[in-house]
C-alpha positions in Angstrom: 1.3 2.4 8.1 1.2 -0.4 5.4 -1.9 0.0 2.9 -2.4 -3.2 1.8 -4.2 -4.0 -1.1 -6.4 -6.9 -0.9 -9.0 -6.3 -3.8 -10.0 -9.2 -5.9 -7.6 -7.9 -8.7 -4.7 -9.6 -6.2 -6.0 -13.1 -7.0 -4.8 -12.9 -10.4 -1.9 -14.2 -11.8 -1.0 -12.3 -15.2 2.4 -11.1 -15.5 2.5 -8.7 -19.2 -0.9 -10.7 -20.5 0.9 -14.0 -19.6 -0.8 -16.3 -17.0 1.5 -17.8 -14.3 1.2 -20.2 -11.7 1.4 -17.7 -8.3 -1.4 -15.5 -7.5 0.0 -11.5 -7.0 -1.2 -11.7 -3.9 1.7 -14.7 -3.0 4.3 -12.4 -4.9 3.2 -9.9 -2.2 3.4 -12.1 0.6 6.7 -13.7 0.1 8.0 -9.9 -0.6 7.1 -9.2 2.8 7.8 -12.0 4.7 11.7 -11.1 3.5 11.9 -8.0 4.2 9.4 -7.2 7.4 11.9 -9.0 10.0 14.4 -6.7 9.2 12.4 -3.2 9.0 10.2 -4.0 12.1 13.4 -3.9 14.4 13.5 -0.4 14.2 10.1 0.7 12.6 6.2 0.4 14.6 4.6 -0.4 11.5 0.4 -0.8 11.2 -1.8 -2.2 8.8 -4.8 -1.4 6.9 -6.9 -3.9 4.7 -8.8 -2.6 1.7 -10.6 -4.9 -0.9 -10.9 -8.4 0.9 -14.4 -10.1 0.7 -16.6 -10.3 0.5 -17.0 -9.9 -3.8 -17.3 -6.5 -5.1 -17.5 -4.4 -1.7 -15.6 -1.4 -1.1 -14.1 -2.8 2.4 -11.2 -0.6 4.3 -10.6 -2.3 7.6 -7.9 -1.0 10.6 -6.4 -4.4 11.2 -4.2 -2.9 13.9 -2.2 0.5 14.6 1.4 1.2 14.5 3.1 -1.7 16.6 6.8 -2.6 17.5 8.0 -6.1 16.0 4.7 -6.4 13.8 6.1 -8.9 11.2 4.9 -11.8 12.4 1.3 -9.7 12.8 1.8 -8.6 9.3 1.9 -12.0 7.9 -0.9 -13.8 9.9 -2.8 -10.7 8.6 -2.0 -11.0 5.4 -1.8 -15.0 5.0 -5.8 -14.8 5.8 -6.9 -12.3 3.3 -9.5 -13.5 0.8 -8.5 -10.8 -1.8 -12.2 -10.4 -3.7 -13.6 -6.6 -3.0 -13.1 -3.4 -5.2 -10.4 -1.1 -4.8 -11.2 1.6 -2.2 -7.7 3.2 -2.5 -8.7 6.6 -1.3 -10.7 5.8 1.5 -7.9 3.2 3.0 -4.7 6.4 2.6 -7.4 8.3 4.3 -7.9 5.9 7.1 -3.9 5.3 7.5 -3.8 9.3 7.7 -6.6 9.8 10.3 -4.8 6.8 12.4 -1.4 8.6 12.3 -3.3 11.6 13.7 -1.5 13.7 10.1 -2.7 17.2 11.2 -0.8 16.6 14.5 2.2 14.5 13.9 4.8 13.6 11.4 3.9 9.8 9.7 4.8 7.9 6.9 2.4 5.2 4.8 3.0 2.8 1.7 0.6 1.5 -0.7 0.7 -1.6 -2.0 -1.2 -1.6 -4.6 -2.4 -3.6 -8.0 -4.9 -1.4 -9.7 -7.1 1.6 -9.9 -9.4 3.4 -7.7 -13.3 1.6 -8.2 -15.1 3.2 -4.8 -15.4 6.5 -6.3 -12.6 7.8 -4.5 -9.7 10.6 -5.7 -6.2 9.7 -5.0 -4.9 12.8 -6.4 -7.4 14.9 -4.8 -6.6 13.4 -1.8 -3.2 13.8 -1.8 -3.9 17.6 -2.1 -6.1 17.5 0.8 -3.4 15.6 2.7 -0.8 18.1 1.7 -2.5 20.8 2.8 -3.7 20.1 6.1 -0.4 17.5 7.6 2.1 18.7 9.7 4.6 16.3 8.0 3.2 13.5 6.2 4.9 11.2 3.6 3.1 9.2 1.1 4.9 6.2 -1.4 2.8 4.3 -3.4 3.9 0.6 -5.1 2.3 -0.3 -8.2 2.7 -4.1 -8.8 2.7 -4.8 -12.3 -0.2 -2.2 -13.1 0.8 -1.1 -16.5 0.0 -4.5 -17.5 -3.8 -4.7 -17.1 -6.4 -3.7 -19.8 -8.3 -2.5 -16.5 -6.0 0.0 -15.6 -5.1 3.0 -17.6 -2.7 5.8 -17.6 -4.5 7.7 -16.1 -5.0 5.7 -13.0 -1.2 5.4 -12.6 -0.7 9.1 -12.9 -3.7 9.8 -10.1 -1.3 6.9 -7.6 1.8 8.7 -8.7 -0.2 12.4 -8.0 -0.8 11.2 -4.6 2.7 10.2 -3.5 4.1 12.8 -5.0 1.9 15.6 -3.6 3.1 14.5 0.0 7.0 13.7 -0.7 6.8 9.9 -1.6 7.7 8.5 -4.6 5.6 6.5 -6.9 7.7 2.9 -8.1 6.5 0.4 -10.6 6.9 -3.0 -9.8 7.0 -5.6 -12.1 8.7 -8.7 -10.0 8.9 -9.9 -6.4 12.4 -8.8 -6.2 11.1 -5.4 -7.6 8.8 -5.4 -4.4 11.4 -6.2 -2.2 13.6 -3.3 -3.2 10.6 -1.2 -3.2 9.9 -1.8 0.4 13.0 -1.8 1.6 13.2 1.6 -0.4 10.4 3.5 1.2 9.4 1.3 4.4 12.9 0.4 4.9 14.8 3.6 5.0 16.3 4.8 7.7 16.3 9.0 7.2 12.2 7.9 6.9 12.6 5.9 9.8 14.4 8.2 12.4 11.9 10.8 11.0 8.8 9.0 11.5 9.9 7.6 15.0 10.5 10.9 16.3 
C-alpha cells in the first residue's frame, strides 16, 4: 500500500527556508510517475489519501486496494488531489494495515510524507501496536524535506522513524526528487520486499 500524503503542508514550495517555483506535491508526482511503471509490473500496489480538502480536516480516504498495473491509477489519483487538510498520519498506516488484513497476512506500506502528525494520532504507538499483533508486516516511511520546517520538530521525525522501525522498515530523509526516486525504488521497488509481499 502507498500512504500518500496530501495535507495542505504539500502545497508548499520551501526547499531549506528557500521558496521555489514547484509545489512538493509536483516533486512527488513527477517522482512517481518515473518510477511506478516499472515497480507496478511486478508489484499490486494500493493507495490511500490522507490530508486533501477540504482545509484543515483530518481526511483518510481508501482510494482503491492493492491492484496489478496501478500506475496509471496512481497518477489520475494523485494528479487530482487538492492537498489542503491536516496530517492524519496515524489513522491513514492504520487504514493501509486493516486493508492488508495485517493480523492475517504478510504486507508491506510506504509513507510518503511531508510533516508531523496534527489529528492526535501516535505513529510510534502505533507502530508498537502494529508490531505486536501482524503476522508479517513491514513499514517504510519517506520524509520529504521535513527537517526543514519550523513546524516540524525532532521529535516528529523520531515518532515517523519509531514507526518504520518498530515493523522492519526503514525511515529515509528526502531532500530532492531524485532523493524520492531512490527512495521508492528502495522500499516500494525492491524485489526481496516484493516476492515477500506477493506471496
Amino acid at each position: 500500500m502507498l500512504v500518500f500524503d496530501a495535507s495542505g503542508s504539500m502545497a508548499g514550495n520551501l526547499n531549506q527556508g528557500i521558496s521555489t517555483i514547484i509545489p512538493r506535491i509536483d516533486e512527488v508526482r513527477s517522482a512517481l510517475a518515473e518510477v511506478l511503471p516499472a515497480i507496478t509490473r511486478f508489484r499490486r500496489v494500493g493507495l490511500i489519501t490522507y490530508g486533501p480538502g477540504p482545509y484543515q480536516q483530518c481526511n483518510v480516504e481508501l482510494v482503491f486496494k492493492p491492484t496489478p498495473d496501478a500506475a496509471g491509477l496512481i497518477m489520475q489519483e494523485v494528479n487530482a488531489l487538492n492537498p489542503a487538510g491536516k496530517t492524519p498520519l496515524a489513522a491513514a498506516v492504520e487504514r493501509a494495515a486493516e486493508v492488508l488484513d495485517y493480523q492475517a497476512k504478510p504486507g508491506l506500506i510506504v509513507v510518503l510524507t511531508d510533516g508531523e502528525e496534527t489529528c492526535g494520532g501516535s505513529p510510534c504507538g502505533l507502530g508498537k501496536e502494529l508490531h505486536a499483533e501482524a503476522v508479517q508486516l513491514t513499514v517504510h516511511v519517506i520524509g520529504f524535506r521535513m527537517k526543514n520546517f519550523s513546524w516540524t520538530g525532532e521529535q516528529s521525525i523520531l515518532d515517523v522513524k519509531c514507526l518504520a522501525e518498530q515493523n522492519g522498515g526503514l525511515y529515509i530523509d528526502a531532500e530532492a526528487k531524485q532523493d524520492l526516486i531512490d527512495a521508492l525504488e528502495k522500499t516500494l521497488g525492491c524485489p526481496m520486499l516484493s516476492e515477500r509481499a506477493l506471496r
